[in-house]
C-alpha positions as CSV (number, residue, x, y, z in Angstrom):
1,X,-130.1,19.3,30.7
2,X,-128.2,22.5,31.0
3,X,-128.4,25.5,33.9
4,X,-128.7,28.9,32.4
5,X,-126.3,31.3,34.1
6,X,-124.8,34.5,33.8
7,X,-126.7,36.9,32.1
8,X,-130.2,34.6,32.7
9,X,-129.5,34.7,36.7
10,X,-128.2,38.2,36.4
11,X,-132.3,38.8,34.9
12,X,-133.1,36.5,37.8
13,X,-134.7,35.1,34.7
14,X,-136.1,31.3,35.9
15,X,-135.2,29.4,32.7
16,X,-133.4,26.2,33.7
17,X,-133.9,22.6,34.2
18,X,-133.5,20.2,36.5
19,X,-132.2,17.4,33.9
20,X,-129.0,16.4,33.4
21,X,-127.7,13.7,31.2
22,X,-126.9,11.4,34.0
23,X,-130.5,11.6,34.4
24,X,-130.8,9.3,31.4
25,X,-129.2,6.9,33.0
26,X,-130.9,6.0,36.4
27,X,-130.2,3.3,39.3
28,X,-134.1,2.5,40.1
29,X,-135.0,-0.5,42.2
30,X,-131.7,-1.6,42.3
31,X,-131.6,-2.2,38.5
32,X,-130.2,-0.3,35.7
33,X,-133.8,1.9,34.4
34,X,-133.4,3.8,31.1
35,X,-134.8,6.9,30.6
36,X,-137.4,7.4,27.5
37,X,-138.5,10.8,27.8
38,X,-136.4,14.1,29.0
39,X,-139.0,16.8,30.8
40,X,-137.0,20.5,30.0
41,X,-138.2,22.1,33.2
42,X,-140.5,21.3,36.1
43,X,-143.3,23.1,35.0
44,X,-143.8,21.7,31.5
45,X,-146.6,19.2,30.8
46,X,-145.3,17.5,28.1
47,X,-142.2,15.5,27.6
48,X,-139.8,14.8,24.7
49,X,-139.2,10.9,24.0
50,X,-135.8,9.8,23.1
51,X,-136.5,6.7,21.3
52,X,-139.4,5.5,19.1
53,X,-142.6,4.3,21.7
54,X,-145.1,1.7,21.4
55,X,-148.9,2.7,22.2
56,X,-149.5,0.8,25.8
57,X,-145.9,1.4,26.5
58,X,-145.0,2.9,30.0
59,X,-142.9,6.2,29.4
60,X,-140.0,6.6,31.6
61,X,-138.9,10.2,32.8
62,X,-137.6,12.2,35.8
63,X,-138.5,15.3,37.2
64,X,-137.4,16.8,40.3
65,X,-134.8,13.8,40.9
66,X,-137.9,11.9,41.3
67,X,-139.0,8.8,38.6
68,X,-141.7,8.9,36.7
69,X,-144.0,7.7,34.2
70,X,-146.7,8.0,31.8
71,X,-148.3,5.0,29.9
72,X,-148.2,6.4,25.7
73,X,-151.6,5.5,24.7
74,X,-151.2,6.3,21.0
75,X,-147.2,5.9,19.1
76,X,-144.9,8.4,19.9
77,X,-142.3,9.2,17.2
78,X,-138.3,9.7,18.1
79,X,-137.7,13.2,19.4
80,X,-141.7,14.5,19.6
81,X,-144.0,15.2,22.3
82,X,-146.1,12.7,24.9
83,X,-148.8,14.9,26.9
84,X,-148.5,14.3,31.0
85,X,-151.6,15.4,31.6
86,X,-155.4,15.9,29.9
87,X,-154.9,18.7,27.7
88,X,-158.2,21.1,27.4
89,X,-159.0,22.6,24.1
90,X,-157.1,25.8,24.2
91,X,-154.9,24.9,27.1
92,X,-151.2,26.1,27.0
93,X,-148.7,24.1,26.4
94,X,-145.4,24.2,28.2
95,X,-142.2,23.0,27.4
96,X,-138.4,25.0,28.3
97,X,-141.0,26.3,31.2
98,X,-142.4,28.4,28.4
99,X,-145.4,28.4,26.3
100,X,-144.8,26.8,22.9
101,X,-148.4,26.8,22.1
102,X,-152.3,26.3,22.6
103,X,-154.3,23.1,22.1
104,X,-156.1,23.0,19.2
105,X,-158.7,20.2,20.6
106,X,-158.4,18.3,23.7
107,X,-155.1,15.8,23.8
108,X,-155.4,13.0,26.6
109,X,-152.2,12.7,28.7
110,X,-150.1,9.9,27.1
111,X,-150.9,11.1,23.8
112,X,-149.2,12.7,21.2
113,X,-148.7,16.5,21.1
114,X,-147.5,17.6,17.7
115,X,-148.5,20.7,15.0
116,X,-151.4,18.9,14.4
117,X,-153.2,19.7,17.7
118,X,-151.4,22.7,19.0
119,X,-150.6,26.4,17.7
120,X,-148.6,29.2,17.8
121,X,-150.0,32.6,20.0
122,X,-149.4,35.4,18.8
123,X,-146.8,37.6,20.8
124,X,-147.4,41.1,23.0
125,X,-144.1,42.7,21.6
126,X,-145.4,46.1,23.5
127,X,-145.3,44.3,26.8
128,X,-141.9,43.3,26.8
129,X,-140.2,46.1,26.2
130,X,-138.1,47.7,29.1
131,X,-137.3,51.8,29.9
132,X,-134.7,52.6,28.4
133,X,-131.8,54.7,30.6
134,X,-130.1,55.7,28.0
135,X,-126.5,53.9,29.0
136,X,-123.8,52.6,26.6
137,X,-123.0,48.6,27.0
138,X,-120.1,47.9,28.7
139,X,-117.3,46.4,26.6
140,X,-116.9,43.0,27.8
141,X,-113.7,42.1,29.2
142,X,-111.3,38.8,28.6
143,X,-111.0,36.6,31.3
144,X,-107.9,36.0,33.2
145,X,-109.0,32.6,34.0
146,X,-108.4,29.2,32.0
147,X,-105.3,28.8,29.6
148,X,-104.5,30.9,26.9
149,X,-105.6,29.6,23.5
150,X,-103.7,30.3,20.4
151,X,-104.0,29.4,16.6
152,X,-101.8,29.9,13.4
153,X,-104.0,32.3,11.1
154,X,-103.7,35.1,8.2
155,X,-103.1,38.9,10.1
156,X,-104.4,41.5,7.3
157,X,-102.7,45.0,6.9
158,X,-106.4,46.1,8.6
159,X,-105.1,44.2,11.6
160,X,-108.2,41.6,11.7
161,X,-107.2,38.2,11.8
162,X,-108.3,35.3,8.7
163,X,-108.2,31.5,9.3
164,X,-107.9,30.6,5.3
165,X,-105.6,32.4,2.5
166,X,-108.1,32.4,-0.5
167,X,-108.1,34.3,-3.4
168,X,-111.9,35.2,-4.6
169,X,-113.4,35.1,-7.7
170,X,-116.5,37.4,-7.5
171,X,-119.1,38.1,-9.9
172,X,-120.6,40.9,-9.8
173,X,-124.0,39.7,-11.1
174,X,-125.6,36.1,-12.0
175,X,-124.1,36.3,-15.6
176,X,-120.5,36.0,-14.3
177,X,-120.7,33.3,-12.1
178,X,-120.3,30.9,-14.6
179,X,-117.2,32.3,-15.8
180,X,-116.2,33.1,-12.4
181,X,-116.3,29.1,-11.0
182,X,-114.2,28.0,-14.5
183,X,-111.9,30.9,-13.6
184,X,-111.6,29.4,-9.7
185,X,-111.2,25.6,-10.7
186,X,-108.2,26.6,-12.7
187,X,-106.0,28.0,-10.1
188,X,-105.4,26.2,-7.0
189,X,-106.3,28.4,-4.1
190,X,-108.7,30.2,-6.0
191,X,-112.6,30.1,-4.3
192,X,-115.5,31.1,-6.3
193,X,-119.3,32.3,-5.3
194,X,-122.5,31.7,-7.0
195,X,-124.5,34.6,-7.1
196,X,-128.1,35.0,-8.2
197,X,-129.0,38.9,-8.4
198,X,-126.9,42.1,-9.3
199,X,-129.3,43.1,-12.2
200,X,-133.0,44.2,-12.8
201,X,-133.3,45.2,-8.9
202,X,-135.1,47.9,-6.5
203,X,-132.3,49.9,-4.7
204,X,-133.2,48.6,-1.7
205,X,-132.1,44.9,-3.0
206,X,-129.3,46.1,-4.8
207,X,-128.1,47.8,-1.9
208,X,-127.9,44.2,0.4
209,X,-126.6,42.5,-3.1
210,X,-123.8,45.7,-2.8
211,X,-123.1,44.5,1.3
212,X,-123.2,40.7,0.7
213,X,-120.3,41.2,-1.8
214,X,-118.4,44.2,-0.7
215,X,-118.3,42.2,2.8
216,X,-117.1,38.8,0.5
217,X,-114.3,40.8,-0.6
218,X,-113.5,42.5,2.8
219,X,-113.5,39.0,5.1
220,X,-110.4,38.4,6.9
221,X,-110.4,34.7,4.9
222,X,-109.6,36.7,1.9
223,X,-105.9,37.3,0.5
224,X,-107.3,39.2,-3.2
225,X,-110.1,39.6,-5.1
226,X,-110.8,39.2,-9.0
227,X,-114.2,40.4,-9.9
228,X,-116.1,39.3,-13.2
229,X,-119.3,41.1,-14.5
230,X,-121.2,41.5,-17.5
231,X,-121.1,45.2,-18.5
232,X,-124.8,45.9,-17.8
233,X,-125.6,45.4,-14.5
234,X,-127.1,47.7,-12.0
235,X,-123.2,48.1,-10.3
236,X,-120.4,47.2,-12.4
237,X,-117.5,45.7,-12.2
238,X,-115.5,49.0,-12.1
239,X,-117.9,50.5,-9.8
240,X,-117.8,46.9,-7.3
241,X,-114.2,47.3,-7.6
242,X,-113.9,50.9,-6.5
243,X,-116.2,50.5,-3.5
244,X,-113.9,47.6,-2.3
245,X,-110.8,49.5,-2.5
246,X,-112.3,52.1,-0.4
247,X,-113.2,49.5,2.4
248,X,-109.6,47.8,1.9
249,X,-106.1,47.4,1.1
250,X,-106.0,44.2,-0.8
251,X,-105.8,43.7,-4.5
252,X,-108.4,43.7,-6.3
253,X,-108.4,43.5,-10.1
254,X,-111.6,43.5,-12.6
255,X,-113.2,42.4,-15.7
256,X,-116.1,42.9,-18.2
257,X,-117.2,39.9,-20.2
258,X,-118.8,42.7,-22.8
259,X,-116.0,44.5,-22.7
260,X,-113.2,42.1,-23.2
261,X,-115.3,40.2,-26.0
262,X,-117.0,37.4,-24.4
263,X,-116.5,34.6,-22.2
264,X,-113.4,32.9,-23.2
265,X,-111.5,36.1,-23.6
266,X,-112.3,37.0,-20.1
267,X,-111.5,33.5,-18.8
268,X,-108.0,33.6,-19.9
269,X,-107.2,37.2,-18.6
270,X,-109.2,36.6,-15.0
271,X,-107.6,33.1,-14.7
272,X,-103.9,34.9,-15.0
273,X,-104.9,37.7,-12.8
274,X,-106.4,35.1,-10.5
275,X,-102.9,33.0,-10.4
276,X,-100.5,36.1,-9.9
277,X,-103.0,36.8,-6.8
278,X,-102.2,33.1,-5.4
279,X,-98.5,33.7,-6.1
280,X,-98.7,36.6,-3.9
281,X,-101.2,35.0,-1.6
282,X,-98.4,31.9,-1.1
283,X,-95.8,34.3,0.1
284,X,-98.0,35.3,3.5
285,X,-97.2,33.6,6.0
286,X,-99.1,32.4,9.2
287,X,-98.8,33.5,12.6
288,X,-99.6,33.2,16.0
289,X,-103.4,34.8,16.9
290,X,-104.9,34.5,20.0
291,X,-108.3,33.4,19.7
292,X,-109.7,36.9,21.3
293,X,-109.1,37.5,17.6
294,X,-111.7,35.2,16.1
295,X,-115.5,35.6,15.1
296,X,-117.3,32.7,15.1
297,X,-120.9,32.8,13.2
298,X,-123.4,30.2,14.7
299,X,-126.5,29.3,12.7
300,X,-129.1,26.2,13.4
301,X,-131.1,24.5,10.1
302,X,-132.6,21.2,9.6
303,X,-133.9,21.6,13.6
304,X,-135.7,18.8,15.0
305,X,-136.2,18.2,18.8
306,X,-132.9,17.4,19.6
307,X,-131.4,20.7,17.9
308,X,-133.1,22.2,21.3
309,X,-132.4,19.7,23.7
310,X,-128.3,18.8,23.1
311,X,-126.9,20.4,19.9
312,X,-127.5,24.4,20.3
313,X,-127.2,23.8,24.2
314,X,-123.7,22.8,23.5
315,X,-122.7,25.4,21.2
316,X,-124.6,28.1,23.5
317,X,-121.3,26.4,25.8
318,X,-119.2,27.1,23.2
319,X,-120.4,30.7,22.6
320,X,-119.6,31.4,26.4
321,X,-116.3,29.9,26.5
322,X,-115.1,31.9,23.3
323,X,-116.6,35.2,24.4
324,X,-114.7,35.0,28.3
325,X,-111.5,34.1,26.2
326,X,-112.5,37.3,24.6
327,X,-113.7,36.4,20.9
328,X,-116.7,37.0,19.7
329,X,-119.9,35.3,18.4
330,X,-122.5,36.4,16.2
331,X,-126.1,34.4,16.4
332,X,-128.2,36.0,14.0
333,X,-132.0,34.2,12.2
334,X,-133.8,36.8,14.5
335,X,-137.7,35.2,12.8
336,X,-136.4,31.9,15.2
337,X,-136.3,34.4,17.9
338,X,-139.8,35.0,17.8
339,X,-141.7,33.1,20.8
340,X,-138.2,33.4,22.7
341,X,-137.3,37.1,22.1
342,X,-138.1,37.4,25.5
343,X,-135.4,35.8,26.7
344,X,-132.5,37.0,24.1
345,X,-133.9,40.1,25.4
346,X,-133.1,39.5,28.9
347,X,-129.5,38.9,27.5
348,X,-129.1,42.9,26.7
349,X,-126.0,44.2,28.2
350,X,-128.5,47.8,27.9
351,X,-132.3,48.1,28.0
352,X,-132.0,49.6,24.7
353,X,-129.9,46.5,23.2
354,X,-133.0,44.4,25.0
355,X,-135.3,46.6,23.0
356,X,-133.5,46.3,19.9
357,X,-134.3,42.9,20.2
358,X,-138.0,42.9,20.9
359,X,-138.6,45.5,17.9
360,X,-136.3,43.1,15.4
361,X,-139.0,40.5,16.1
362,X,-141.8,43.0,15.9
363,X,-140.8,44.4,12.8
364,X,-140.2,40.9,11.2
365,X,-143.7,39.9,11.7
366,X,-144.8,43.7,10.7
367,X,-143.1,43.3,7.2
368,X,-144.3,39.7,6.2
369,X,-147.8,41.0,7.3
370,X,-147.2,43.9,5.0
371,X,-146.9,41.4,1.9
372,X,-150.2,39.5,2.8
373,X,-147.3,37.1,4.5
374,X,-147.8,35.4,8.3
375,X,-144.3,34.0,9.0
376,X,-145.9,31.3,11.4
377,X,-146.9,29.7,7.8
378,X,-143.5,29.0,6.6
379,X,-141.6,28.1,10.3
380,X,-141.5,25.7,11.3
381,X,-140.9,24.1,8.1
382,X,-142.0,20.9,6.9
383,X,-138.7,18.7,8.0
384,X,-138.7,20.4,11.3
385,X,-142.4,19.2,12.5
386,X,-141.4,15.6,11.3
387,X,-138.6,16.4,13.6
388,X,-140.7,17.1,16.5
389,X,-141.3,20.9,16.4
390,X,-144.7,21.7,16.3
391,X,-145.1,25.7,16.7
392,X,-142.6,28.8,15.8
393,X,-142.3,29.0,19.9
394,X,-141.1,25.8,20.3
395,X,-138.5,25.8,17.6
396,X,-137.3,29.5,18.4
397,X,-137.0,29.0,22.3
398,X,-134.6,25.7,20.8
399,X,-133.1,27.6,18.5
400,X,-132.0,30.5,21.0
401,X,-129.6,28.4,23.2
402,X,-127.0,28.4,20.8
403,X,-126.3,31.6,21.1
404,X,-125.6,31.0,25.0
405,X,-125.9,33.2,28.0
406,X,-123.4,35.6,28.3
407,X,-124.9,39.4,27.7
408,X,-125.6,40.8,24.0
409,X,-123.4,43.8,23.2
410,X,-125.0,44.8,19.9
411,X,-127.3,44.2,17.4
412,X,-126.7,43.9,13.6
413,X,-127.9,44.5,10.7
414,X,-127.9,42.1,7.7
415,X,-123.9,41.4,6.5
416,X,-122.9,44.6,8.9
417,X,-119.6,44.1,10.2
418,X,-119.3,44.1,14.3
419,X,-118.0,47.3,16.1
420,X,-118.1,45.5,19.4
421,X,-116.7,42.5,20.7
422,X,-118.7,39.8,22.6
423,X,-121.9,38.2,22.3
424,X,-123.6,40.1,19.0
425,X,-126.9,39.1,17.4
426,X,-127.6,39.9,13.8
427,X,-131.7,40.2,12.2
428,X,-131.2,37.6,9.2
429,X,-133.7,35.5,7.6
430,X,-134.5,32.2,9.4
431,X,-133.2,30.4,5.7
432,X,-129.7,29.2,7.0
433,X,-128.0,29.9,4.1
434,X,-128.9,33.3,3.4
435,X,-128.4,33.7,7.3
436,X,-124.8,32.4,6.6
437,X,-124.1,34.6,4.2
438,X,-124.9,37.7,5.9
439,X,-122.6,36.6,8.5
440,X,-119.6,35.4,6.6
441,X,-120.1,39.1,4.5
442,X,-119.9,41.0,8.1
443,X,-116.7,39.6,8.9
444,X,-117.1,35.7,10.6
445,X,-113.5,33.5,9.8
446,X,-115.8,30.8,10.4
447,X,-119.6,28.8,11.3
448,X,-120.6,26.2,13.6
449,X,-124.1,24.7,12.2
450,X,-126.3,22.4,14.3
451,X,-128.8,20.8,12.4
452,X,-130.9,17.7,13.6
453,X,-132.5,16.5,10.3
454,X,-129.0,16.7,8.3
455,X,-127.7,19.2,6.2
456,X,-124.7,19.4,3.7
457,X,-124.3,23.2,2.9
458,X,-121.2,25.1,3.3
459,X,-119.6,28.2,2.5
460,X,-116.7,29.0,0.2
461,X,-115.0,31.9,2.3
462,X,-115.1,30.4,5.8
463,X,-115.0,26.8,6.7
464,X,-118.9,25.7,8.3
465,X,-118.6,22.8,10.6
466,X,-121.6,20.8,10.8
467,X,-122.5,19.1,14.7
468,X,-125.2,16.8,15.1
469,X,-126.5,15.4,18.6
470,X,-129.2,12.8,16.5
471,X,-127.2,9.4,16.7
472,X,-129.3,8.3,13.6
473,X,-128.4,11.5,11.4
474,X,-125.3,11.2,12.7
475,X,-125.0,7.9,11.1
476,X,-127.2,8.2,8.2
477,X,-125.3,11.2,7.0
478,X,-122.1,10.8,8.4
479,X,-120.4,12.1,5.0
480,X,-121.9,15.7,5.8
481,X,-121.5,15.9,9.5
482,X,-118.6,16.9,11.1
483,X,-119.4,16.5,14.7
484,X,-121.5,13.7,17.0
485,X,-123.1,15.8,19.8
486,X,-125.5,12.4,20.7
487,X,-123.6,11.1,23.6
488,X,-125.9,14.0,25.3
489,X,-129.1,12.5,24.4
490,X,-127.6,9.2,25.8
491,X,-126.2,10.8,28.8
492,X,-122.7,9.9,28.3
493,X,-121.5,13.4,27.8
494,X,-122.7,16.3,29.4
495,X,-123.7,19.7,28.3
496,X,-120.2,21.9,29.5
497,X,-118.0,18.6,28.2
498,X,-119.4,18.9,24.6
499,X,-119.0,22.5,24.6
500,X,-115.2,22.1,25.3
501,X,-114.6,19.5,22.5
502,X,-116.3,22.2,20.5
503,X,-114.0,24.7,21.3
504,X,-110.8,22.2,20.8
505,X,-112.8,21.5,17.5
506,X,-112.8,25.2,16.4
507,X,-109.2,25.8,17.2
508,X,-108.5,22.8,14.7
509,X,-110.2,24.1,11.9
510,X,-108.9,27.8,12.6
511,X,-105.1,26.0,12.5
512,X,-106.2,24.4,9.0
513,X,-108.6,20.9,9.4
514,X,-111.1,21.3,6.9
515,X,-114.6,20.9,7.4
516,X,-116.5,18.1,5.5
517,X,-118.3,20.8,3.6
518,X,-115.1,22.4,3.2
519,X,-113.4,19.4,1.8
520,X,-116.5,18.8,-0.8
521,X,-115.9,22.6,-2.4
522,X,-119.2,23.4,-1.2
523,X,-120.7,27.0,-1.6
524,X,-124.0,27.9,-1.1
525,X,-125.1,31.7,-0.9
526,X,-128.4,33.7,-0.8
527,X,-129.0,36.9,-0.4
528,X,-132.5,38.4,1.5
529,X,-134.7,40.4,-0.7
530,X,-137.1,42.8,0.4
531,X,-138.9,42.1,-2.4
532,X,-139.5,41.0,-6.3
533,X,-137.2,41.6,-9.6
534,X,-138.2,44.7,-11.6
């Protein structure tokens, strides 16, 4: 479907295939043959069907520029796996050219391959890791070539750049975000969070709450700030509001629903603090950014097969383009590295970024294990093995193409704002919406979300736009999705054409189009606990 390049070659790293989508479409015996399967690399021995298949029907593929097929003895679903060959019990399975998994008993070829017959292997983290030389990654430079790409955005006085004017109503803990969303639906302009913690925390929690909402307040998307708390929580308002104004220039105003005598008392005096902000927030006007200027988050959720075969390929395409034009991306769910890490290694601009990487995954799996926890339980999740993806592997060496090839310059922490700029990878949760969050809060103006089973979350600050390459959730859910990435699976588009209409996409929302998510109001947030109330 797609060539690696770049950084992968640069690794003399072998992960490509010899697909492409006009491979779906194939002139075979002087008639028009339709392809039913898509085979990721030469080496795998299993293939991915593209359409519902009949047991005793023959199984259309090509591999090689060669045609082939299988006979499917048993049904194969939409999007999962037909075995090409007799599969031992305990035999690897290969699919990307990589091993997604063992056999759990022995699959005949033509049957199907799915997380009832196959596992996840444990990794060798110790093995991967590389000597590290001690050098500094190299900032990565814009490229001269291609045209020069400009939006209409919001410069702040800290000289980042926001695509949306809003003015935030922030509670400081779960008991004001009640009174926080009536404050936000009275004045036009106004966005509001729903926040679930701020009280009766470790330090280490309320430390991440303190990031997720200190980060909130600082995103370029943000004009001012009007904060709402209790009067008993762990920080309070005053405090929430101090830290901000230390981080930035903006206004920032707060309130105590104990303190100003309950709820309705504090409505009334946040809701006229909140319209004077978007008084002052209508005077600002736009100007011309070049896109250089822009951080774009990426996230994956609802994954089935084609999330790995189309979708995240495409947005990997994005990623690349933005990055030589000089932006940058963050990709950050570092647990749906894990069976992959490997490769997003391989994609260090340093051997100590590529060990950064390995150790993210290692100390992931070290801190579930801590808790009596194996994360190979919980991913992939229920939706995403009815969507074809049977072990962690296979859905993380999917999950990594979105973040594309070109070399990673650093690697974040949860909701830490960038330092470089370029291809940066944060260690999040796999949950996309706490992933999101952590993103938005270290600085991304906006999110592009593949998801292959649907999904209609969003996120107040910055504008998520939601691509699909699954015709039918395309269709089923066409009120959620912003994007229609199928024409890949059906070989009318190809990999670097999608990735362009991404881009043109992005540059419409950064100029003001609003995402269907962003249209609907939505705002969902989590924030990643290290663990349980006190």
């Amino acid at each position: 479907f797609f060539k690696q390049k770049t950084a992968y070659e640069i690794y003399q790293c072998d992960w490509s295939s010899d697909v492409c989508s006009s491979d779906l479409m194939n002139v075979a015996g002087g008639k028009n043959m339709k392809v039913d399967a898509l085979i990721m690399d030469p080496k795998d021995n299993v293939v991915t069907c593209v359409r519902d298949v009949k047991a005793g029907e023959v199984v259309h593929y090509r591999s090689k520029n060669e045609d082939l097929e299988i006979l499917a003895k048993e049904a194969i679903p939409f999007s999962h796996k037909i075995s090409l060959t007799d599969l031992e019990e305990g035999q690897e399975v290969i699919k990307y050219g990589e091993l997604i998994g063992k056999t759990t008993r022995k699959i005949n070829a033509g049957c199907l391959v799915d997380h009832n017959n196959i596992y996840s292997v444990p990794r060798d983290y110790e093995s991967e890791l590389v000597e590290e030389k001690g050098e500094e990654p190299v900032e990565i430079k814009k490229s001269e070539k291609g045209e020069k790409i400009q939006f209409l955005g919001y410069r702040r006085s800290d000289g980042r750049v926001g695509i949306r004017n809003h003015v935030l109503i922030l509670p400081a803990c779960a008991c004001g975000s009640e009174s926080s969303r009536i404050v936000a639906s009275q004045v036009r302009g106004a966005v509001n969070i729903v926040f679930n913690t701020g009280c009766s925390d470790v330090a280490d929690n309320t430390a991440m709450s303190q990031k997720i909402l200190t980060g909130f307040a600082c995103n370029p998307n943000v004009y001012g700030v009007v904060i709402i708390g209790l009067g008993c929580e762990t920080v309070g308002h005053k405090q929430l509001r101090e830290k901000i104004q230390k981080m930035t220039d903006k206004p920032v105003v707060s309130f105590g629903i104990q303190e100003e005598g309950g709820t309705l008392k504090t409505i009334e005096k946040a809701t006229r603090a909140a319209r004077e902000l978007a008084a002052q927030a209508g005077l600002v006007r736009k100007e011309w950014c070049d896109i250089s200027e822009l951080i774009m988050g990426i996230e994956c959720g609802g994954s089935d097969a084609t999330s790995g075969i189309a979708s995240n390929p495409a947005v990997g395409e994005l990623s690349d383009l933005l990055v030589d034009l000089g932006a940058s991306t963050i990709m950050s769910e570092s647990i749906e590295w894990i069976g992959g890490e490997h490769i997003v290694a391989k994609r260090g601009a340093t051997p100590k970024i590529h060990n950064q990487v390995i150790r993210v995954c290692e100390e992931y799996e070290k801190h579930l294990k801590q808790a009596g926890q194996d994360c190979r339980a919980g991913q992939p999740t229920p939706g995403n093995k009815a969507g074809g993806l049977s072990t962690l592997d296979e859905k993380s060496l999917g999950c990594i193409r979105k973040g594309g090839t070109r070399p990673i310059v650093e690697v974040l922490e949860q909701a830490v704002r960038p330092s470089k700029h370029g291809a940066i990878v944060m260690d999040t949760a796999g949950y996309d919406i706490s992933s999101v969050t952590s993103m938005v809060a270290a600085g991304c103006a906006c999110v592009i979300f593949t998801t292959g089973r649907g999904t209609p979350t969003g996120n107040a600050i910055a504008p998520v736009l939601k691509v699909t390459a699954n015709k039918q959730t395309y269709t089923h859910m066409e009120d959620n999705m912003d994007v229609d990435l199928s024409g890949i699976i059906e070989g009318t588009k190809t990999i670097e054409e999608s990735g362009k209409m991404l881009l043109d996409e992005i540059v419409q929302v950064c100029n003001g189009k609003l995402t269907k998510a962003e249209a609907y109001g939505f705002s969902d947030i989590a924030v990643d606990h290290v663990c349980r109330f006190v």
